[in-house]
VEXFI-650180 format. One record per residue (C-alpha): residue in one letter; x, y, z. Coordinates in steps of 0.5 Angstrom, whole numbers, padded with zeros to 4 digits, always signed. Each point is the difference from the previous one (the first is absolute). Layout:
<seses>
AXYZ/...
</seses>
This chain:
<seses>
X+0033+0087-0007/X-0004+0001+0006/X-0004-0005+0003/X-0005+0001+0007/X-0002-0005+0003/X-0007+0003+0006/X-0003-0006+0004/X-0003+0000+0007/X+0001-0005+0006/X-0004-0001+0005/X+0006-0001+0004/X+0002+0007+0000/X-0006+0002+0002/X-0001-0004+0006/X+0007+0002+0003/X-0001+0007-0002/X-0007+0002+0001/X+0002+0008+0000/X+0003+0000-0007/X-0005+0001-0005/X-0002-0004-0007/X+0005+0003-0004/X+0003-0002-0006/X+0006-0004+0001/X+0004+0001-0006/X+0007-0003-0001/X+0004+0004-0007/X+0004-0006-0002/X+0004+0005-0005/X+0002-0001-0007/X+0003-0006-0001/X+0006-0001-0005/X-0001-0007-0003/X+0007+0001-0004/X+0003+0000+0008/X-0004-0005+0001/X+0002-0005-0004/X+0006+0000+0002/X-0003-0002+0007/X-0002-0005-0003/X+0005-0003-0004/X+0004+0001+0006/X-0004-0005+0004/X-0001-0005-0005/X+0004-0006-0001/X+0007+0001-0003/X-0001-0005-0006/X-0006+0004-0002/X+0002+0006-0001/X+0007-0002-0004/X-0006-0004-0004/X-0004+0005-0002/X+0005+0005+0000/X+0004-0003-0006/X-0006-0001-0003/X-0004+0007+0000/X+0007+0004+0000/X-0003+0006-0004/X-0006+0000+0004/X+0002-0001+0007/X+0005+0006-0002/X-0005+0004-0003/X-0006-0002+0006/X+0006+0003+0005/X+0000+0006-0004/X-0007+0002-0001/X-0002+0008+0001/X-0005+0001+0005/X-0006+0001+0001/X-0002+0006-0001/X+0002-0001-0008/X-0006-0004-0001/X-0006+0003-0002/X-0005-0006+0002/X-0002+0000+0008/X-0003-0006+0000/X+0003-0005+0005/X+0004-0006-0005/X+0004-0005+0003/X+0007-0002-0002/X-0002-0006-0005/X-0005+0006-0004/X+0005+0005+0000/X+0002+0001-0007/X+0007-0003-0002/X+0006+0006+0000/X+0004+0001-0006/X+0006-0002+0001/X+0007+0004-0001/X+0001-0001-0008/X+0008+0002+0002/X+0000-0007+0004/X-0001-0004-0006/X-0004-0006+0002/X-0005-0003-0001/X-0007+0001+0004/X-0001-0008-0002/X+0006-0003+0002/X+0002-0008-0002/X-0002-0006+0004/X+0008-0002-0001/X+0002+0006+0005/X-0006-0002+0005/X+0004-0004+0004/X+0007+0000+0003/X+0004-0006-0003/X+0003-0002+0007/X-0007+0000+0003/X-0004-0007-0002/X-0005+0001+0007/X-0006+0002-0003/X+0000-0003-0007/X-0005-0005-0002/X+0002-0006-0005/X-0002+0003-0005/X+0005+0006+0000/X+0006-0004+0002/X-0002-0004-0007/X+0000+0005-0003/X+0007+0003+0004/X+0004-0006-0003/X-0003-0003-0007/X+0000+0005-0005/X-0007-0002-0005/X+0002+0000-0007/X-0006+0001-0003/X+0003+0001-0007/X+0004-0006+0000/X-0006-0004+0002/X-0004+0004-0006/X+0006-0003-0005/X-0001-0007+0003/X-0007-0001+0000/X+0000+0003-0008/X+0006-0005-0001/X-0005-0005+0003/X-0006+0001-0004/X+0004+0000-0007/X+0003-0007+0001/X-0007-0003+0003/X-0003+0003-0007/X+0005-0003-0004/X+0001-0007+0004/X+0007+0002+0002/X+0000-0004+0007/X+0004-0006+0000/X+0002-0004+0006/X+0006-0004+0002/X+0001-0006+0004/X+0008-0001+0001/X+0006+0003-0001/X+0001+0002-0008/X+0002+0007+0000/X+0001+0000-0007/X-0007-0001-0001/X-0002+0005+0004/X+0005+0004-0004/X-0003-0001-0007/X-0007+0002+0003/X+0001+0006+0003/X+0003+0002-0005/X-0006-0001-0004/X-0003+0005+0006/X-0003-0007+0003/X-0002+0001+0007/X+0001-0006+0005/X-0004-0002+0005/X+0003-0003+0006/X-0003-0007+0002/X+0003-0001+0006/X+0001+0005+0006/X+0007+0003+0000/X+0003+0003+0007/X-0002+0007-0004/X-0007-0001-0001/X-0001-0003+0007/X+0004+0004+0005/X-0001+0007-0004/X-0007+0005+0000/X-0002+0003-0007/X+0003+0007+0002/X+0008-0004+0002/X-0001-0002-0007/X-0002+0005-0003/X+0005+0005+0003/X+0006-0006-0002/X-0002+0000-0006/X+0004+0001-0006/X+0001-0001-0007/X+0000-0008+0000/X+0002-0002+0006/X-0002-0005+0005/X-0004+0005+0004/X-0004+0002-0006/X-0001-0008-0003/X-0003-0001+0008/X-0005+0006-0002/X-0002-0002-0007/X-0002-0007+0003/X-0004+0003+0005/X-0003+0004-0005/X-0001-0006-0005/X-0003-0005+0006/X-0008+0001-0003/X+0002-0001-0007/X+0001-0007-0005/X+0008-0001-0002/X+0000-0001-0009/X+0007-0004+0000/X+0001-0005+0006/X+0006-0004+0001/X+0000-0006+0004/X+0003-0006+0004/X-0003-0007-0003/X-0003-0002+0007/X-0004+0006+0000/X-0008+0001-0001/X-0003+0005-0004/X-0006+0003+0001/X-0007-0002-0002/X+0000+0008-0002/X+0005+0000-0004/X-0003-0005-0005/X-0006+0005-0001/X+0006+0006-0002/X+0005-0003-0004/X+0007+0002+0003/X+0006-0003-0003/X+0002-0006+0005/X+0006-0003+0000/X-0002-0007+0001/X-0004-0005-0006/X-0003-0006+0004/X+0000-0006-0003/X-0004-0006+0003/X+0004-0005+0004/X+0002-0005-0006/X+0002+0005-0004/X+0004+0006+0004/X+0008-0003-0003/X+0003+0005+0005/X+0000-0006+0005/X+0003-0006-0002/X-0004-0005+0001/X-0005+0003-0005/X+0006+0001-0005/X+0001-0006+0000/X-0008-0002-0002/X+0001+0006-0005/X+0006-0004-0004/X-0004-0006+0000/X-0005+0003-0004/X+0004+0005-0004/X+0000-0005-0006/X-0007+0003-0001/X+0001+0007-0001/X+0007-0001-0003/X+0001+0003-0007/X+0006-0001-0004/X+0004+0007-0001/X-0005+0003+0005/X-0001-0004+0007/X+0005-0006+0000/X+0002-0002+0007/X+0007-0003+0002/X+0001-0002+0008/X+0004-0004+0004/X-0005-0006+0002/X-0003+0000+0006/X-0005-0003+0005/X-0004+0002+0006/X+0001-0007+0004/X-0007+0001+0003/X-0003-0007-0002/X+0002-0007+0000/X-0002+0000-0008/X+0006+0007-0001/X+0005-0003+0005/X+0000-0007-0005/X+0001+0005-0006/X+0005+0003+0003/X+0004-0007+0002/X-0001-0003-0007/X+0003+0007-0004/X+0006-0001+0006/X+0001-0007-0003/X-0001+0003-0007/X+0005+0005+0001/X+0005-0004+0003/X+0000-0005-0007/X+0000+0007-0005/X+0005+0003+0004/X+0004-0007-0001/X-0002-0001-0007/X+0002+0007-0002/X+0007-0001+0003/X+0001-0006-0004/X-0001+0002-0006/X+0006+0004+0002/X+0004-0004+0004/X-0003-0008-0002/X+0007-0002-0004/X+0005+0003+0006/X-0004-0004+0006/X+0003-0007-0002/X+0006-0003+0002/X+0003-0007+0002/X-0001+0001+0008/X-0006+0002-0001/X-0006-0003+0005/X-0006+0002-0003/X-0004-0004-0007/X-0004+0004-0004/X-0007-0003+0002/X-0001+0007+0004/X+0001+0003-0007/X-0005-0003-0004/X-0005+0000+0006/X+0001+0008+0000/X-0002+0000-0008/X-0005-0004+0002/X-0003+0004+0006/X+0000+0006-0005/X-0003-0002-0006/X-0006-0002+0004/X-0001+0007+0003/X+0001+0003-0008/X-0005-0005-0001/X-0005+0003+0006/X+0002+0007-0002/X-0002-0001-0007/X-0008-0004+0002/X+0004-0007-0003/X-0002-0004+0006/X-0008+0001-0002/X+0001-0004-0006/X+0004-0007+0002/X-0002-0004+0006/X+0006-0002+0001/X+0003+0007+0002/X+0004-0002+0006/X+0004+0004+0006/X+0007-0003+0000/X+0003-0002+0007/X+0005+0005+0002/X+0003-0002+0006/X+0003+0004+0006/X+0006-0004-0002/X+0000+0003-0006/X-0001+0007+0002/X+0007-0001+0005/X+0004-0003-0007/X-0003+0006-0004/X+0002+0005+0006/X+0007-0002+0000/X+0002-0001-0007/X-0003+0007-0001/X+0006+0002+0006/X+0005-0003-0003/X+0001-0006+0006/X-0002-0006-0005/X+0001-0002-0007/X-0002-0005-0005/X+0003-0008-0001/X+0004+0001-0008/X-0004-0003-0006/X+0001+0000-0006/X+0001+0005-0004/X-0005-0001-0006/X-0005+0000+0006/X+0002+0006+0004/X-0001+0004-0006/X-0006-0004-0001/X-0002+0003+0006/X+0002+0006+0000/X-0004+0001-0007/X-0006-0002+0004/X+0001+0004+0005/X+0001+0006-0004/X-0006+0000-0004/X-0005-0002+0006/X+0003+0006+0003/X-0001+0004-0006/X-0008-0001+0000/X-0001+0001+0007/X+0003+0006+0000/X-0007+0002-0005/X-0004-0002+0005/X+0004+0001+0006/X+0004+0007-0001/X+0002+0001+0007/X+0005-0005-0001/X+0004+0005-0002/X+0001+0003+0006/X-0002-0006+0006/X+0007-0001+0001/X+0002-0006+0004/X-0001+0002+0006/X-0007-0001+0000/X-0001+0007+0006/X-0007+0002+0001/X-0001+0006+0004/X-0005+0000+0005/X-0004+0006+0003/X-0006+0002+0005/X-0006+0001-0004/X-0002+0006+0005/X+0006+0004+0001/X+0004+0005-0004/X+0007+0003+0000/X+0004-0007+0000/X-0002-0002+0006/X+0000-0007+0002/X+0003-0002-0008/X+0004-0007+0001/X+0003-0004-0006/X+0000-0007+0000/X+0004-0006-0005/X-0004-0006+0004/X-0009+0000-0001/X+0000-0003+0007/X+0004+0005+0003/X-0004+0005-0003/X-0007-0004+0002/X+0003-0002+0006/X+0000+0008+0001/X-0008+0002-0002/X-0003-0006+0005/X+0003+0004+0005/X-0003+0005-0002/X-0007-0002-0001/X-0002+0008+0001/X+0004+0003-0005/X-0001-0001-0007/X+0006-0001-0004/X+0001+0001-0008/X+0007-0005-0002/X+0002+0004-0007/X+0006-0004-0004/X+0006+0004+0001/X+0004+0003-0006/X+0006-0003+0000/X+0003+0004-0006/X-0002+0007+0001/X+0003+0005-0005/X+0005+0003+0005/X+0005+0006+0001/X+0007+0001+0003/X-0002-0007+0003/X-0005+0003+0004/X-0009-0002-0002/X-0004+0005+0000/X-0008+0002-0003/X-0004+0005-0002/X-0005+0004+0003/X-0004+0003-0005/X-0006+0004+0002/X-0008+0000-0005/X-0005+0004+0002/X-0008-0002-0001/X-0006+0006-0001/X-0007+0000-0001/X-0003+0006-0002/X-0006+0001-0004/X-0002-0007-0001/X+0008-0001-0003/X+0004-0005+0004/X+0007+0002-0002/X+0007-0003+0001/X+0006+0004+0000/X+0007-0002+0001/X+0006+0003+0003/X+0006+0001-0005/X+0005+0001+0005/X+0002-0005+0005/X+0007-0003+0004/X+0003-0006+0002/X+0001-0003+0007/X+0007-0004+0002/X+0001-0005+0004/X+0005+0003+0006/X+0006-0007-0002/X+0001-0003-0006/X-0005-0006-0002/X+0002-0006+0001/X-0005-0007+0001/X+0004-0004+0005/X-0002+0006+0006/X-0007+0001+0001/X+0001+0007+0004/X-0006+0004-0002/X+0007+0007-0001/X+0001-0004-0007/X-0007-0002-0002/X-0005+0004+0002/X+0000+0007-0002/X-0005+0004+0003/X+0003+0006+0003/X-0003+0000+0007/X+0005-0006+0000/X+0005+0002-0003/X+0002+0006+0003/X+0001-0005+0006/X+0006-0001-0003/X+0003+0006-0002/X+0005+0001+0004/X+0004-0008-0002/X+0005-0001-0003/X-0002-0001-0008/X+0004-0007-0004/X+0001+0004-0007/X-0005+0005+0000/X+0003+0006+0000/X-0003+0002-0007/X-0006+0000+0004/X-0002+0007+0004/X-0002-0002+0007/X-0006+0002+0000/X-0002-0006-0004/X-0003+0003-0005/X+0000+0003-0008/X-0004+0004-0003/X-0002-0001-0008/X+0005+0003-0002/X+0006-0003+0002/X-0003-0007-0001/X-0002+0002-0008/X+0008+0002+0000/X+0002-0007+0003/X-0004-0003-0006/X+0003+0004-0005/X+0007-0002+0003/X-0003-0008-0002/X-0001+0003-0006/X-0007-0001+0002/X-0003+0007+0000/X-0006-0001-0004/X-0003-0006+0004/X-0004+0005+0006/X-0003+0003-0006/X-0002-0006-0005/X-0001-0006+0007/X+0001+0002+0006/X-0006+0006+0000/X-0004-0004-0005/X-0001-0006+0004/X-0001+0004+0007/X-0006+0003-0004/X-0003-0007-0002/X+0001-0003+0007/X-0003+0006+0003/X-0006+0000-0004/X-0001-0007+0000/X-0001+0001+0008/X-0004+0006-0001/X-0005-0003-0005/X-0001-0007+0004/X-0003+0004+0006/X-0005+0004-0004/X-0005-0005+0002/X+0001+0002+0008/X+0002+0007-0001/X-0006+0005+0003/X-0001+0006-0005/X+0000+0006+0005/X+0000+0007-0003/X+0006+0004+0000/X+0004-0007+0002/X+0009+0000+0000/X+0005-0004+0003/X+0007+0000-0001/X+0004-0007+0001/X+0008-0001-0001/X+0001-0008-0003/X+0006-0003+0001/X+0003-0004-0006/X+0006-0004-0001/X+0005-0002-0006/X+0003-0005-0002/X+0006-0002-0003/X-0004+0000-0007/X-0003+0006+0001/X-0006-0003+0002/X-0005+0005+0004/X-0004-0004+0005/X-0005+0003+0005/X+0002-0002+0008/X-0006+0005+0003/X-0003+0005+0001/X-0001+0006+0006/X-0005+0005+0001/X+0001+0006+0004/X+0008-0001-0001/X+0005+0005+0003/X+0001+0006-0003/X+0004+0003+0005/X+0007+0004-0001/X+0004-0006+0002/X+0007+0000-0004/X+0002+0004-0006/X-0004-0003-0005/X-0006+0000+0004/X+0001+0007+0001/X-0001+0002-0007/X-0005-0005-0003/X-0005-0001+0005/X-0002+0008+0001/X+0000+0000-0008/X-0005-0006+0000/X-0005+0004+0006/X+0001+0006-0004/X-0002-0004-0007/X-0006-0003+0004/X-0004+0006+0001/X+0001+0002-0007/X-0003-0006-0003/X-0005+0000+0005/X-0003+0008+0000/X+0004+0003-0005/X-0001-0005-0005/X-0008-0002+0002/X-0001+0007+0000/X+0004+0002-0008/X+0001-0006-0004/X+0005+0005-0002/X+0004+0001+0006/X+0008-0004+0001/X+0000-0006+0003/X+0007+0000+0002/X+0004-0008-0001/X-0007-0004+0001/X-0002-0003-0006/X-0006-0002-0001/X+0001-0008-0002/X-0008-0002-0001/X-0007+0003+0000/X-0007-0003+0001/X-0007+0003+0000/X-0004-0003+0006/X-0007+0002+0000/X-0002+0001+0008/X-0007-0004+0001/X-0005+0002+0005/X+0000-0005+0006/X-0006-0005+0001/X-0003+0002-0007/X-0002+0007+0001/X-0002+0004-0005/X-0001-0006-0004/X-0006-0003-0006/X-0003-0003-0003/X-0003+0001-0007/X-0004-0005-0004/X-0007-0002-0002/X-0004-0006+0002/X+0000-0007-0004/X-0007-0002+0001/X-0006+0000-0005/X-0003+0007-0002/X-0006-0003+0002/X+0001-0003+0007/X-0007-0005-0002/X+0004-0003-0006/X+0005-0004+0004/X+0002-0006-0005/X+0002-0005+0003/X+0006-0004-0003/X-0002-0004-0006/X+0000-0008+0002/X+0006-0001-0005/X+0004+0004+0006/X-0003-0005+0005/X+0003-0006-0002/X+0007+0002-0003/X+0002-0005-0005/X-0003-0001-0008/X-0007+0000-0001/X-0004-0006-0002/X-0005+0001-0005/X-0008-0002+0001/X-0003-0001-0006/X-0007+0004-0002/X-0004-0005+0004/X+0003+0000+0006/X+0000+0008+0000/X-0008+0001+0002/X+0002-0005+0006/X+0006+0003+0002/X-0004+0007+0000/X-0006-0003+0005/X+0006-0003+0004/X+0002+0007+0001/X-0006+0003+0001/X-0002-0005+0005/X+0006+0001+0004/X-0002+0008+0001/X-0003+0002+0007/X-0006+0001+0001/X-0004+0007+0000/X-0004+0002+0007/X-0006+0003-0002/X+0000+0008+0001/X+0008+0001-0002/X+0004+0005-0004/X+0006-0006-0002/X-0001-0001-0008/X+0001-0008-0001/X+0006-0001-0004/X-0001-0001-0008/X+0004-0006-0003/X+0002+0002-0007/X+0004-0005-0006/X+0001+0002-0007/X+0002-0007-0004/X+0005+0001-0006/X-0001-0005-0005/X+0006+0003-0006/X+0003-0004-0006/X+0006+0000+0004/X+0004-0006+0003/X-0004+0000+0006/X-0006-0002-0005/X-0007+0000+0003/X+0001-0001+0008/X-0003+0005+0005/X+0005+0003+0005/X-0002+0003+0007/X+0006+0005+0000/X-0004+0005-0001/X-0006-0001+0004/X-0001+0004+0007/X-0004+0002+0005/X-0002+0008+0001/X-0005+0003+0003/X-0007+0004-0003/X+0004+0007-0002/X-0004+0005+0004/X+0000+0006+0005/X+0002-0001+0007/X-0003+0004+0004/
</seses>
């Protein structure tokens, strides 16, 4: 290519006037632009061209081969952007439009852009992501999101494998240190990176299965769609899973109980919260004290009189007397006689009763026609009493109450007392604290010499306007760490809680090697015991029978404060006792109880029981056919919802007034003055009748009021009442006309 450039300059001119205009041409020559564009490279930053290099490598080898000039029949002038683009050597095998991934040298981070070194370190899985969102959307259509408040890696379990998907409710260290691709990347098959994710994704959606703690609040829109909950509200009075409203429930249990079905049986208990409950409490002390001796010296009575004897029987019959008076009480027999009296029973008399009961004094020696007098009185009083007042049987004769702080849980702050002014001394110095003192069981069934109770767990549902009570076939006893004994009040021999017993694990057990040194036994292992007494039928024919009663005679009597909420369950564990003759008596009641994998029975009962929750609860809602696993349904009542403040509510009637609104009859006269109506003779009925017209208001002039018309009829039959005339059927009316 050849370039001439022809200028003129004055300057030139001026210097040189010899030399004439002319031409000035400078031939620059052809131009190689393959050779210069070495010279450009050349003088380009080094970066630069290893950069453009790299990413064009077909084209650059191919811009440095291209044929000259002279091959291209096009004369016009093209610039190097314009040139069509060579061909590039097929025996080079690249390809004209390399990848982005070969753009860049991996040990050059100079020049790259955010956005490149992202890309560099995080590979996006869109497929994974893709897999993800459809696993999400599925669940949302079908209501497969549950959440979970707490430790239950069980019912996690039995939700997953439902193809649940959980929606974390607190931010866990994944979800707020790590970005969306971090865990994408991570994530695997079920993993925690994967959980983090699924949550993330689940945020802008309600969950349909929510599992909470007791003191936590739901939401108002969960009231609107329904979820399943894991709390029933009660109102205060009737919520028995404290203790205070426990014992209000036990007090009014006889109305909802039914024999064969609810039947409630309790330890007494009183909440010492008011003068008036202290004063029962202090008169069912003193009577407790009496019954107990009575009882024993029904026994004992011929064995308590020797020579060296201090004590005359005087104590003996003011304890007869003291208890067929509160007999009488118990059986309404003080409304008939005036002279139904209190006896005096002295402090005295309860410090005698006391140490004949431990054996330190003795009656004076009577005759024996008279001891055996006694005896027989004392034995037929008892016999009675034992009608009226059952628990005598299982009092014993240390008169023991047990107290415990209305508001606290796990065993916490349980005292025992033999004395009922040690034990109120106590609660006036706690005037904060509400106390429930509770008479302790002194015979207790025990085993290997050790106490125990049943934890036995029931479930309550409503679904479908259905409230449901459901109880749990299995169950395991709770031991005591030492062997029981009523002359040591440590809590490792009467209480059997396991948050307390565990504390003592590690001592030394008096004789109760028999025991595992977890302290607990499964069902099994204790029906195998009862077999050993030859007692094996007794779980099936008492003892589960009875706790089924005593449950339902709790949850029946909260009905009336139980809030109905839709899609509403809630498990519970009771605590129950046995005593010596098998009597199943109910101590309390928990909610939310502990379900963790604590020893090696807990560990096989408590997953079962969460795994058998969600069947009951989603399988068993969803297909009346579907399993229920070991929870049997006890009792089932069908409670309409109704609408709150009367929505939706009317009233469909017709009105009680006169078909013609102008016809208004007053009351006839015989209604005014109750009473029987006097007869007037004929005479005096015209009279009667100018009275009554007299009495009428007068008409204004010009009025549409119609005055009022007084009608009589006078019968005169051959009947007894001869000829006489009555006003019973005279009345006042109005002319029938059209009101317009």
């Amino acid at each position: 290519m050849h370039l001439k450039i022809k200028f003129v300059t004055s300057d030139v001119w001026d210097d040189d006037p010899g030399v004439d205009l002319a031409d000035i041409t400078l031939e620059l020559g052809e131009i190689d632009y393959g050779a210069r564009l070495h010279e450009r490279f050349e003088q380009a930053p080094a970066q630069l061209t290893k950069r453009f290099l790299n990413a064009l490598p077909a084209a650059s080898s191919a811009v440095l081969d291209a044929p000259p000039r002279s091959q291209y029949n096009d004369d016009r002038c093209l610039s190097p952007l314009s040139r069509p683009f060579p061909v590039p050597n097929p025996n080079l095998g690249v390809s004209t439009f390399p990848r982005m991934k070969a753009a860049f040298d991996e040990d050059d981070d100079s020049n790259r852009t955010p956005k490149h070194r992202f890309f560099r370190n995080y590979s996006f899985d869109f497929l994974k992501q893709k897999q993800l969102k459809a696993k999400i959307a599925s669940a949302a259509e079908k209501k497969h999101i549950f959440s979970i408040v707490g430790h239950y890696p069980a019912l996690r379990k039995a939700l997953k494998t439902r193809h649940w998907l959980e929606k974390q409710t607190f931010r866990s260290a994944l979800l707020r240190d790590l970005s969306h691709h971090a865990l994408l990347q991570k994530a695997s098959n079920g993993n925690e990176y994967e959980e983090a994710l699924v949550s993330k994704f689940l945020k802008p959606y309600l969950p349909y299965f929510i599992w909470q703690h007791r003191n936590m609040r739901d939401c108002k829109q969960d009231r609107f769609y329904a979820p399943f909950r894991s709390r029933i509200h009660y109102e205060r009075p009737y919520d028995f899973a404290v203790k205070e409203n426990l014992i209000r429930l036990i007090n009014a249990a006889h109305w909802h109980q039914e024999e064969g079905f609810a039947v409630l049986d309790y330890p007494r208990t009183y909440l010492l919260d008011t003068e008036d409950i202290i004063t029962k409490f202090q008169e069912d002390y003193q009577l407790t004290i009496v019954s107990s001796f009575l009882y024993h010296m029904s026994k004992q009575l011929e064995f308590t009189f020797d020579d060296d004897g201090t004590l005359t029987t005087d104590v003996l019959r003011t304890a007869m007397a003291y208890l067929q008076y509160h007999m009488g009480c118990a059986q309404h027999e003080d409304i008939d006689h005036e002279e139904f009296c209190e006896p005096l029973l002295t402090p005295e008399n309860r410090h005698d009763m006391e140490r004949i009961l431990a054996g330190e004094l003795q009656f004076r020696s009577i005759p024996g026609y008279e001891v055996l007098s006694l005896v027989a009185q004392v034995k037929k009083l008892v016999h009675e009493a034992t009608k009226v007042f059952p628990d005598m049987k299982i009092d014993g004769m240390r008169n023991m109450w047990i107290l415990k702080p209305g508001n606290r849980c796990r065993g916490l702050g349980i005292m025992i007392f033999n004395d009922d002014r040690k034990l109120l001394e106590h609660v006036d110095t706690n005037p904060d604290v509400k106390y429930v003192a509770q008479k302790y069981i002194e015979r207790p069934l025990l085993i290997h010499s050790t106490k125990f109770d049943v934890r036995q767990y029931f479930l309550i549902t409503y679904t479908n306007n259905l409230l449901k009570v459901w109880m749990y076939k299995n169950c395991y006893l709770r031991f005591s760490t030492q062997q029981f004994n009523l002359d040591d009040f440590s809590e490792s021999i009467h209480l059997t809680n396991y948050s307390i017993q565990k504390n003592y694990v590690k001592e030394v057990r008096d004789g109760g090697e028999a025991l595992p040194t977890c302290n607990m036994w499964s069902l099994r292992r204790f029906q195998e015991h009862l077999q050993s007494l030859d007692k094996g039928f007794y779980w099936e024919r008492k003892i589960y029978p009875d706790m089924k009663k005593n449950i339902l005679a709790i949850v029946c009597a909260s009905l009336d404060g139980m809030k109905m909420e839709r899609n509403m369950f809630e498990l519970y564990g009771a605590d129950f006792m046995l005593t010596e003759n098998f009597r199943t008596m109910l101590i309390e009641i928990n909610t939310s109880p502990d379900l963790s994998s604590s020893t090696e029975v807990t560990a096989v009962i408590c997953p079962a029981v969460l795994e058998d929750l969600v069947k009951v609860v989603i399988d068993n809602t969803k297909d009346k056919r579907a399993g229920t696993g070991q929870f049997e349904m006890i009792h089932s009542l069908e409670i309409p919802r109704v609408a709150p403040y009367g929505y939706g509510l009317t009233v469909d009637g017709r009105s009680l007034q006169s078909k013609h609104r102008s016809r208004s009859p007053l009351p006839p006269l015989a209604a005014a003055c109750p009473g029987p109506t006097p007869a007037i003779p004929s005479s005096s009925l015209s009279a009667a009748v100018q009275s009554a017209r007299s009495m009428q208001p007068p008409v204004a002039p010009g009025s549409t009021k119609q005055p009022y018309r007084i009608t009589g009829t006078s019968s005169s039959s051959g009947s007894s009442r001869g000829s006489k005339t009555s006003l019973t059927n005279m009345h006042l009316e109005r002319p029938r006309s059209t009101l317009k």
